[in-house]
C-alpha positions in Angstrom: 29.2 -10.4 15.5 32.7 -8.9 16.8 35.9 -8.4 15.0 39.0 -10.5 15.6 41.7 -8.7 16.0 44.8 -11.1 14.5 48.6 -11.2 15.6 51.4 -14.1 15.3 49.9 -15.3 18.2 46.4 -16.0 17.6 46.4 -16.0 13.7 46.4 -20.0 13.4 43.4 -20.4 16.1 41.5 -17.4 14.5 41.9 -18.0 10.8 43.4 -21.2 9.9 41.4 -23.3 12.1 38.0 -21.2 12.0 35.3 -23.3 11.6 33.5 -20.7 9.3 35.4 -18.6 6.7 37.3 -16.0 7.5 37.2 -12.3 6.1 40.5 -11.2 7.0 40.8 -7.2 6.7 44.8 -6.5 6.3 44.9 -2.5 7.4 46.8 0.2 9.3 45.7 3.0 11.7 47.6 5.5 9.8 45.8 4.6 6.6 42.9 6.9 5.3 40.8 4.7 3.2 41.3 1.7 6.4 40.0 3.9 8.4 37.3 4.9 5.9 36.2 1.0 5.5 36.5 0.0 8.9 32.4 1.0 9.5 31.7 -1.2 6.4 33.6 -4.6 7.8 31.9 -4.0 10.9 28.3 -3.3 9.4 29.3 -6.6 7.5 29.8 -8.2 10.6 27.1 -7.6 12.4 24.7 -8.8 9.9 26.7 -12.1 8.4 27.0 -14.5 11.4 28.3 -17.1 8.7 31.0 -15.9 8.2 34.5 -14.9 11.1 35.6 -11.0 10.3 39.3 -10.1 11.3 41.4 -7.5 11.4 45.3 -7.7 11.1 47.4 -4.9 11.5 50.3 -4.9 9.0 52.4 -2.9 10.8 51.9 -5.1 13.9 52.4 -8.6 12.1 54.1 -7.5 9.0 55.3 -10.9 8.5 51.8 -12.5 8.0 51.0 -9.1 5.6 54.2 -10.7 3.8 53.1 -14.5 4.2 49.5 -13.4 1.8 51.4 -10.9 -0.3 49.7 -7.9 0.9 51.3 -4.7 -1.0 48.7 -2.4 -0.8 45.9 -1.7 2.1 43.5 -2.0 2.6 43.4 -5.7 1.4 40.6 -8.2 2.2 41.4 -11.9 1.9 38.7 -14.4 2.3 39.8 -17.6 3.5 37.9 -20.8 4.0 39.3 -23.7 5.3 42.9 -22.6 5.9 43.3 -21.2 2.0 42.9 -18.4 0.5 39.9 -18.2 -2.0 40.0 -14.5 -3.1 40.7 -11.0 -2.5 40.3 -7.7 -3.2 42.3 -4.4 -3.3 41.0 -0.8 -2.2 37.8 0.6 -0.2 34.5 -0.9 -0.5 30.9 -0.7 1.0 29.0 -3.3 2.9 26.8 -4.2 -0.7 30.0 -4.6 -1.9 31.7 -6.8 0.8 28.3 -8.6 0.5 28.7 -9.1 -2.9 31.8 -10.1 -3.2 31.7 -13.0 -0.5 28.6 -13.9 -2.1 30.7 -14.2 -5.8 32.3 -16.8 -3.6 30.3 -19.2 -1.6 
């Protein structure tokens, strides 16, 4: 499955109004463990169809890093329905990804 990329512009279409929730993968280009996790989301998202992966930049839409409280990155929000229903802080593997969307269904 491919990888939204989210600004201002698109970020009510993409994420508020998706249809299936939303992992929403806060993240900068400059940042080491991003980078580091970025194969994981997208070995997530190849193999979990149920579920819309996104990527926001915070230094391109710092405004909706502020809107979710984001202080540290890489932060992954998973949102379903418009709302937030958990996150988590820091690098992670695909089991883990798996396991925690899993923790939430």
């Amino acid at each position: 499955m491919e990888i939204t990329k989210v600004n201002l512009t698109n970020y009510s279409d993409e994420v508020l109004k998706s249809e299936k929730p939303v992992l929403l993968d806060f993240y900068a280009d400059w940042c080491g463990p991003c980078r580091m996790m970025a194969d994981e989301i997208h070995a997530f998202a190849e193999e979990n169809d149920g579920y819309k992966v996104c990527k926001l930049n915070v230094d391109e839409a710092g405004e909706l890093a502020q809107l979710y409280g984001v202080l540290s990155i890489p932060t992954v929000v998973l949102i379903k329905n418009g709302k937030e229903v958990d996150r988590f802080v820091g690098g992670r593997e695909k089991a883990d990804i798996e396991d925690f969307v899993n923790a939430n269904k």
